[in-house]
Each structure stands twice: as structure tokens, then as C-alpha cells.
C-alpha positions, -999 to 999 in steps of 0.1 A, spaced: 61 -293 249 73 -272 223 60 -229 227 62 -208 196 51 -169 193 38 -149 169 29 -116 170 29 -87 152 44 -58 175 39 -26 157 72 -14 166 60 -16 201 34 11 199 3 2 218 -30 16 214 -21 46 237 0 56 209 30 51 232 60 29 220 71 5 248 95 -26 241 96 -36 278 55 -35 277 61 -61 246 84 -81 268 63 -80 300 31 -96 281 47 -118 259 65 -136 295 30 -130 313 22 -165 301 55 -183 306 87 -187 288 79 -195 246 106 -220 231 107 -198 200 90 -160 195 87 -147 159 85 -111 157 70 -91 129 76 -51 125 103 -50 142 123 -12 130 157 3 134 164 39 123 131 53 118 128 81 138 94 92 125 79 50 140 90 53 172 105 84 180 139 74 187 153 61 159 159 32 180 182 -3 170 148 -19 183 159 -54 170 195 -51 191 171 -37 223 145 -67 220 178 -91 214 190 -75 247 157 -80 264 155 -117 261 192 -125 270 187 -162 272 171 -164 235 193 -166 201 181 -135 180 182 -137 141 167 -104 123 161 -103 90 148 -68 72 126 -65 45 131 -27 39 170 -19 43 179 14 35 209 38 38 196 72 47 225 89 69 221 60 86 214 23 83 169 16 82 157 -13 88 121 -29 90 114 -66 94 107 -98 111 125 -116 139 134 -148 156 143 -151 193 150 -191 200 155 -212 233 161 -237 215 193 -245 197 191 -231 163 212 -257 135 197 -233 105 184 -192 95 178 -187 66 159 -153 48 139 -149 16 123 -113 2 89 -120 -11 79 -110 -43 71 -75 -54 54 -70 -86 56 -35 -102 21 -18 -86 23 19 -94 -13 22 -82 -9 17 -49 17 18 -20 38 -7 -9 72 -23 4 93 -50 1 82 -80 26 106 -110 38 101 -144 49 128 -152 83 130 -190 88 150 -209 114 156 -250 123 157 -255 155 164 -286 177 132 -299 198 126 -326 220 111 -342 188 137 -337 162 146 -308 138 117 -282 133 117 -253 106 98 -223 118 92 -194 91 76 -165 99 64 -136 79 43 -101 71 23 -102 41 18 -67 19 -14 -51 30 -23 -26 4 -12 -42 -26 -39 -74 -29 -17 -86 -60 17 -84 -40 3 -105 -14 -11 -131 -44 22 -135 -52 41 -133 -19 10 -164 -11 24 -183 -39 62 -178 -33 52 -193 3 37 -224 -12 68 -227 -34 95 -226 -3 75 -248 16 72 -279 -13 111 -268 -16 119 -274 22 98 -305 27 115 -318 -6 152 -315 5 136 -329 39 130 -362 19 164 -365 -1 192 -386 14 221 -364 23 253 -364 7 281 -366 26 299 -336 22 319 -311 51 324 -275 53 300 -254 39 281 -279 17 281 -306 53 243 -311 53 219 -305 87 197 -330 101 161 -325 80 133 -313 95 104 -330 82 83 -308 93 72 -271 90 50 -242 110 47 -208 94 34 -181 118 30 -141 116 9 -117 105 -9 -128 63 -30 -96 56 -60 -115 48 -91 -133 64 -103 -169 62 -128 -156 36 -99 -143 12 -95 -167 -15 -56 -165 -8 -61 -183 26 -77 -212 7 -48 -211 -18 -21 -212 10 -36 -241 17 -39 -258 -13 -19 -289 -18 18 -284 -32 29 -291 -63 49 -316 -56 30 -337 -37 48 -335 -5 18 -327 15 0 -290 21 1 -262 46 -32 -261 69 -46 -239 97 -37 -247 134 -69 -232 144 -90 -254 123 -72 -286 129 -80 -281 164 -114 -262 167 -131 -275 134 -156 -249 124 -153 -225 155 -140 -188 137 -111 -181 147 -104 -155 179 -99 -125 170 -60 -110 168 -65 -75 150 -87 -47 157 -99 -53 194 -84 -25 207 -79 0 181 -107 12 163 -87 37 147 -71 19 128 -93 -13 122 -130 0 117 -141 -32 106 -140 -40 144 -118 -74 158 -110 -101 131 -80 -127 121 -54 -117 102 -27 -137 124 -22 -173 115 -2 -206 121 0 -232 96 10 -266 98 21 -295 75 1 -328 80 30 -341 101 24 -324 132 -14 -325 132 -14 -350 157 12 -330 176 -13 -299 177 -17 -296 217 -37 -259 218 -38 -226 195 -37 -196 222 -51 -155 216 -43 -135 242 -74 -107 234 -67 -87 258 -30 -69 259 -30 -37 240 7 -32 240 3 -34 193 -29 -34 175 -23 -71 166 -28 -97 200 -2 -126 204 -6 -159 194 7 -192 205 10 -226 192 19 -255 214 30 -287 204 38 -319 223 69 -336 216 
């Protein structure tokens, strides 16, 4: 079986308003040991987030010894000091591959925004090479995210397409990695299943290589989704508890798709975990 996590930890400030990394670490174990945990909003060097201006990604990496960490910022800023904000990777596995992308950012002087990155890793499984991407969609900006949807779409018909090539037999920097033929993107999209940008994520790809589609669906048909946003903090979320908080698939491991897990009821972020488990 094959574990992966997402969640969204809000810098690791719960819905006490406190910020607690070991609280993060305590419920993300409470369920056993994930192969692979994707991280998103994960900061370093802002003071006015968490207090501290904490290295939060080298304290998490610290926190899960026995996991490879790969960070990858979206914001990166020099400000006295090095500022970071982004997603990460802690791994089990053995990683073969990391790779980062920033997401488009088209010029929007109407409304706030930052730059958002995609961090994607391969890593070895008992069923061959996997790539994992995860990712934090703009929220304010609904023509950001259109794009940042479509720049998705156009790395993943990239990655299943070099999947497919033969490999040319080269050493060094151009020696080339055992494909993964298959693909899960995980984290936190900034829309609903009613958004017309969920349905396009899921379109089919340009190339013909096959399309991203919804873990929860494949496995639950019609149910709505559990909630991961808005549970516990009305404050912020006074729409009350919806999904925001996705894993997709390519058609290749549908019939892998063991279960599609919500845990509802930490309060450690205002975004719940999610985990996907696969057999292998």
C-alpha cells in the first residue's frame, strides 16, 4: 500500500489562533506513518505569520527525520533576511526525481495576489516509479487560478508524454530516470466541484495521453465530497465546511484507488488532511 498526504497547514496555526508544528506532526502520525506527505503554506521568515520568524520548512524537515524533505517557495524574498512561502515534500520512499514549477501570474492590478508553485517528486513504490505534484492554487485572483488550472493540464500531458518516449541512452546529467507512467496531484485548488475550473482540470489533455480525474469520485460516485475547509473556523470560512482539497489521478491508477480519507476533525489549520491510498 502506497500513503500519500495532503494538507494545507496554515503555517501551523490552528483555529485557536496558536501556531504549533509539533500539533501538525502529532495528527498527521495519529493515523500511521504516510509513504509521502505534501505540504502546502509552509513559511520561513515571516515574523508577522507565525510569530517567530521561524525556518518552519527546516523545523518540519527536523520533525520527520526518517522522511527526505524537498521545499520549494513560491514567494522568495530578500527582506534583511531570506522569506519564504511554499509547498513541501517529505518522502519515505526513495525519491529518483524533484522538480519545481511557478504557476502563472497574469498582471491583476484589481486584486491581491502572489506568486504560487507547483513541487513535484518521483518516487520509487512497490509498483514502479510514481510522480506526486502538489500545489496551492491563488485564491483571490479567479483569473490567476484559470491560468495556474491550465498550466497544470499542460505539465501533466508534458510528464505522461516523456513517460511514453523510449529513453536515450545518455549519462551524466542528461542519463534518463525510470518513467513514471503515472501521476497524482494533491493540495489545496481554491475552488469547488461546482467551479467550472474543476471540470476543466479534468478535461482531457491535449495530447491524448489520458486526463486528470478526481479520487473522490472514482471511488464514491456521486457522494459530495467530505468536507476539508471551514469546519472549524468560521471566521474565516463563513460559507460553513466545503472542499477545496483535492487528489487527482490519471486513468492508470483508477483501479489502484484503495480509499480517499478526511480526517474532519483535527483543528490544528483551517484546512483538514487528506489521504489517498493506493495498493501496489
Amino acid at each position: 500500500m502506497t500513503v500519500i498526504l495532503s494538507w494545507n497547514i496554515q503555517y501551523g496555526k490552528g483555529c485557536d489562533g496558536v501556531v504549533d508544528l509539533g500539533r501538525i506532526r502529532r495528527d498527521i502520525l495519529a493515523a500511521g506513518l504516510p509513504d509521502v506527505i505534501c505540504l502546502q503554506e509552509v513559511a520561513d521568515g515571516f515574523a508577522e505569520l507565525d510569530g517567530a520568524g521561524a525556518d518552519q520548512a527546516a523545523q518540519i524537515a527536523g520533525m520527520f527525520a526518517e522522511y527526505q524533505a524537498v521545499f520549494a517557495p513560491g514567494v522568495d524574498r530578500y527582506d534583511g533576511r531570506r522569506r519564504r512561502f511554499g509547498n513541501m515534500i517529505l518522502s519515505r520512499l526513495p525519491l529518483l526525481d524533484s522538480e519545481s514549477h511557478l504557476l502563472p501570474r497574469p498582471a491583476d492590478g484589481a486584486t491581491r495576489h502572489m506568486r504560487r508553485v507547483v513541487l513535484a517528486v518521483t518516487a520509487a513504490t512497490a509498483a514502479g516509479p510514481l510522480r506526486i505534484a502538489t500545489t496551492h492554487l491563488e485564491y483571490f485572483a479567479a483569473g490567476q487560478r484559470h491560468a495556474q488550472v491550465g498550466r497544470i493540464r499542460d505539465l501533466s500531458a508534458e510528464w505522461l508524454a516523456n513517460a511514453q518516449m523510449p529513453p536515450q541512452p545518455a549519462r551524466h546529467t542528461y542519463a534518463p530516470l525510470p518513467p513514471a507512467m503515472d501521476l497524482v496531484w494533491c493540495g489545496d485548488f481554491n475552488l469547488e466541484p461546482n467551479d467550472p475550473d474543476y471540470a476543466a482540470l479534468q478535461a482531457d489533455l491535449s495530447d491524448g495521453t489520458g486526463r486528470l480525474q478526481d479520487a473522490w469520485h472514482l471511488l464514491h460516485g456521486t457522494l459530495p465530497h467530505a468536507p476539508t475547509c471551514g469546519i472549524h473556523d468560521a471566521a474565516q470560512w463563513p460559507q460553513g465546511p466545503h472542499a477545496r482539497d483535492f487528489f487527482f489521478v490519471t486513468p492508470g491508477l483508477r483501479t489502484r484507488l484503495k480509499s480517499v480519507e478526511t480526517d474532519t476533525q483535527t483543528a490544528a489549520s483551517d484546512h483538514q488532511p487528506i489521504r489517498l491510498l493506493l495498493t501496489d
